[in-house]
N, C-alpha and C positions, 0 to 999 in steps of 0.2 A: 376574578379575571376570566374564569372560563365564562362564566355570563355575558359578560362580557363583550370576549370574543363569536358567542353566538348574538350577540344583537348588531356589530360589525359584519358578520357575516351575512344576517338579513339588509343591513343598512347598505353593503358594498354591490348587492345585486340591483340597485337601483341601476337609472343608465346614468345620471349626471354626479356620480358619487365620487370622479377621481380624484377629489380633495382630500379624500380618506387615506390617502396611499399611506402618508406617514404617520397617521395613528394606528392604522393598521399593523408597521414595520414595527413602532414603538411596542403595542401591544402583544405580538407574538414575539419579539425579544423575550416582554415581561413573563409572558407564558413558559417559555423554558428556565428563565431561574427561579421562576416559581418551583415547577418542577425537580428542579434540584434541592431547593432546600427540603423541600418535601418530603421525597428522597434521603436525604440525610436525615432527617428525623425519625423517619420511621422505616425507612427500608424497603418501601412499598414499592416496587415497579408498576404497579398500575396506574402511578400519577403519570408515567412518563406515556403510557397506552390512550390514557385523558385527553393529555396534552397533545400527541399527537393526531390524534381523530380530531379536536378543533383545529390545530391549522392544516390539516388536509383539509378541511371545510372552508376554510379560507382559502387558500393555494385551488380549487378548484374552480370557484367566485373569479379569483386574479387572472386565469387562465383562458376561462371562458371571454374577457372583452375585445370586442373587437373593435374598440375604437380607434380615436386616429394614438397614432405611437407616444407624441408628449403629453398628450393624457391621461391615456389607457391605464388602465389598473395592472396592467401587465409587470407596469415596471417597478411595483412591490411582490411582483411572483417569484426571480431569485431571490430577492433574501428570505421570504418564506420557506421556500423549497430546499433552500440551505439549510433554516431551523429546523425544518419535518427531517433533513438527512440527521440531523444531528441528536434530534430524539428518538428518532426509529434505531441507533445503533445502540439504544438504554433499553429499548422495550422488551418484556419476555417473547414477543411474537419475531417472525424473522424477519431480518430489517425490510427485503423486498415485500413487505405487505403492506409499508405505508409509500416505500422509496418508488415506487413503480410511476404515481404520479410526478414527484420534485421532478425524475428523471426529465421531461419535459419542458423543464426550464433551460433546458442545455441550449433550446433552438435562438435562444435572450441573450446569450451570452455575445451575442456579438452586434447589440444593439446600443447606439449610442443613451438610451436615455435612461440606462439599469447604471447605477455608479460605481464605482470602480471595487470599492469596500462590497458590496453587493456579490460583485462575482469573483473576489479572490475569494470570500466565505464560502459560498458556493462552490468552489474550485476543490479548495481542503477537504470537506464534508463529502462531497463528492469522491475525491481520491480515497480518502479513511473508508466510504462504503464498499466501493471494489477492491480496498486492502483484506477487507473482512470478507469478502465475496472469494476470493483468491485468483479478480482479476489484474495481475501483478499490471499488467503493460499499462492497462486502462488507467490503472492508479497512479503509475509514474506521469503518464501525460498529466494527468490534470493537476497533480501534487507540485510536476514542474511547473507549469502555464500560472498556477499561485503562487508559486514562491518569485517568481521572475516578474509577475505583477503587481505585487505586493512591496510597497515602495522600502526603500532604504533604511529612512529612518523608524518604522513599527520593527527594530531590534526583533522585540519578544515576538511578535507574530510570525517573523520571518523562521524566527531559532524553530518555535512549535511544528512550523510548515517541515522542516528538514529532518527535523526526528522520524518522520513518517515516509518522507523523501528518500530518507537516506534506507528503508528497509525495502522500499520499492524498488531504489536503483542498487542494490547489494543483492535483491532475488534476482535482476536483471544484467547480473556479474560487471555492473560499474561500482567503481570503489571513489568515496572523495579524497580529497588533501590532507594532507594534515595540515593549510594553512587553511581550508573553507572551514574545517572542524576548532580549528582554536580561535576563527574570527567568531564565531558562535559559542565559544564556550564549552564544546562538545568533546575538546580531545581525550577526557578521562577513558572513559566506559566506551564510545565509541568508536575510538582511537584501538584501543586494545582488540575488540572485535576485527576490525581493520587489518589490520597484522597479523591477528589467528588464520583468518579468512586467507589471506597473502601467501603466509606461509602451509596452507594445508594444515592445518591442527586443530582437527575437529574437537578433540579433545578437551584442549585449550578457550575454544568459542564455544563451547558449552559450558562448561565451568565459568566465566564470565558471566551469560547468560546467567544460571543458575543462581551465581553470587548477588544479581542484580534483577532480580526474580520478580520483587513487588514491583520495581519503575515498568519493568518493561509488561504485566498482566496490565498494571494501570492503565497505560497506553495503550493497553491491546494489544502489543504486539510482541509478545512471548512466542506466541504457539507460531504465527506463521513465520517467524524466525528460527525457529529452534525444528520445523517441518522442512521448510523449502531453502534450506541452505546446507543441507547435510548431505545431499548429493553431490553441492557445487566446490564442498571443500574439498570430498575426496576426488574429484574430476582436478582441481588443484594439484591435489597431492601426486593424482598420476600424471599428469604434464610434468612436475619437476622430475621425478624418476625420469621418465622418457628422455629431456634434455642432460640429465645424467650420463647414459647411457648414449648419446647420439655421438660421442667420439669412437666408439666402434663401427664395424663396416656395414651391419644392417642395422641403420641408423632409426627405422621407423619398426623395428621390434622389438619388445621389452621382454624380460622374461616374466613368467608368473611368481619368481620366487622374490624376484626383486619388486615388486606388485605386490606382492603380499606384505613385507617388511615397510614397504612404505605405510599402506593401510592401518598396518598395526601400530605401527609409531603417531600416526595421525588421527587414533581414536583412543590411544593408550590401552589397545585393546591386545594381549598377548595370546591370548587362546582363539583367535581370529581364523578360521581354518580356509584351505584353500575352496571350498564348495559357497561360504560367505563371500569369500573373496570375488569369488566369479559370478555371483547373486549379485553385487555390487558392479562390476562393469557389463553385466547383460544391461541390467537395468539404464545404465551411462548411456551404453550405447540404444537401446531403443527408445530414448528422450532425444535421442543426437546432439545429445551433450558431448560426446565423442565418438565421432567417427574411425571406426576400425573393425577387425575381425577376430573373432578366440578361435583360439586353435586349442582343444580342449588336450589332445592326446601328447601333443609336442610341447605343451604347457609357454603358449606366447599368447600377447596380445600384437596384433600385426596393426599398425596402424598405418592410415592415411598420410601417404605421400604430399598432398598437398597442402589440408586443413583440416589436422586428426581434431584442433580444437576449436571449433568454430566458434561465430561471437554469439554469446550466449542470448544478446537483446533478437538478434536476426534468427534465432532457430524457429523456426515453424512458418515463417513469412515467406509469401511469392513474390519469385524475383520478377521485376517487370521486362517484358520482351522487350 
């Protein structure tokens, strides 16, 4: 195959060769499950660094034509750029050294003559590489734009799309239903995270995690779960404290002792001291995960009057004039 795919690669640089488009698409399929079984057999990630340096040789051939649009070799450069996204996240090298070109294919995505299967692959591959990248925002758009394109009845494709969806919009402090999660199947293990997360119980959504250890390495997506959502629980934890406390007369002050007991309960953590504690909401507060002020010596957190907890997708964005 890899033969193959270099004698396609010299055949595809002709100029009248767009006929090739779909032995081409056929062909670099086959190259990635080639790859894997390979892989399974032996262990070796150098099939997947093989495999990827032929269809970057390909994807560069697709790239470069400038013919007219329903002919062009172009319109086998998404699902190329797809497969190279999806081998560069196997290879020992770091994905951006094969991914730099696919990127490229983004400009295709809104051309009628790439098919639809084409660019929700592309879409996924895409969102999984900025998942791994720990571009959270980047990864939700495109994870959405596939999943929402990505027709009705491909079930399984849809369900796969959401596994990945659902860790992008949970870094991005949206939570789903519990009736999206049981029309997928998902309310077990996902469900439960849900409700840890809800309730501030850090504790609790690591232990899950932890319980469910190999699904989620498999996936990939342990570490940026188990990283980028331990700030967002205890930011949780203290919005519910706060609304605790807002039936007294200074309603947007908390005490630190009451801060502190929440913490602990929410990491199960009893030897929690108050210098962690406050390591914990420096931190909150200089992400602008929440807006407020410590008052070290009086032992308060003084929070914003208007939007101590602002929406977590909009933190860093400029508002427009």
């Amino acid at each position: 195959l890899c033969r193959l795919a270099e004698l396609l690669t010299v055949a595809l640089t002709a100029a009248n060769n767009g006929w090739l488009v779909q032995v081409v698409r056929a062909v670099a399929l086959a190259l990635c499950v080639q790859a894997q079984w390979a892989f399974a057999s032996t262990g070796d990630a150098a099939v997947y660094t093989q495999t990827a340096t032929r269809l970057l040789q390909l994807l560069i051939v697709a790239l470069g034509d400038t013919g007219p649009e329903n002919t062009s070799k172009k319109r086998v450069a998404v699902a190329v750029a797809g497969l190279l996204l999806r081998v560069s996240l196997r290879t020992s090298a770091a994905p951006g050294a094969y991914a730099g070109k696919a990127l490229e294919a983004r400009s295709l995505l809104d051309s009628s003559s790439v098919p639809r299967r084409d660019k929700v692959s592309f879409m996924y591959w895409l969102g999984r590489y900025y998942l791994v990248c720990y571009n959270i925002d980047a990864a939700r758009i495109q994870l959405d734009r596939a999943f929402s394109m990505c027709p009705a009845w491909h079930y399984h494709n849809k369900r796969i799309i959401l596994r990945y969806l659902f860790v992008a919009n949970m870094i991005c402090g949206r939570l789903p239903s519990h009736e999206l999660l049981e029309k997928y199947d998902m309310e077990g293990v996902y469900y439960q995270l849900v409700a840890c997360f809800r309730a501030g119980d850090l504790a609790g959504f690591q232990n899950v995690l932890v319980d469910h250890m190999d699904m989620f390495r498999k996936q990939g997506n342990f570490l940026v779960l188990l990283e980028r959502t331990k700030m967002l629980i205890y930011r949780t934890a203290l919005r519910r404290i706060s609304l605790v406390d807002r039936g007294e007369e200074r309603a947007n002050v908390v005490q630190y002792r009451d801060v502190l007991t929440a913490f602990r309960v929410s990491a199960q953590n009893p030897d929690m001291d108050v210098f962690e504690m406050e390591g914990i909401l420096a931190s909150l507060i200089s992400q602008k995960l929440v807006l407020a002020f410590l008052f070290h010596h009086q032992k308060l957190v003084n929070l914003s009057r208007k939007t101590p907890f602002p929406v977590i997708s909009q933190i860093g964005k400029v508002k427009p004039r």
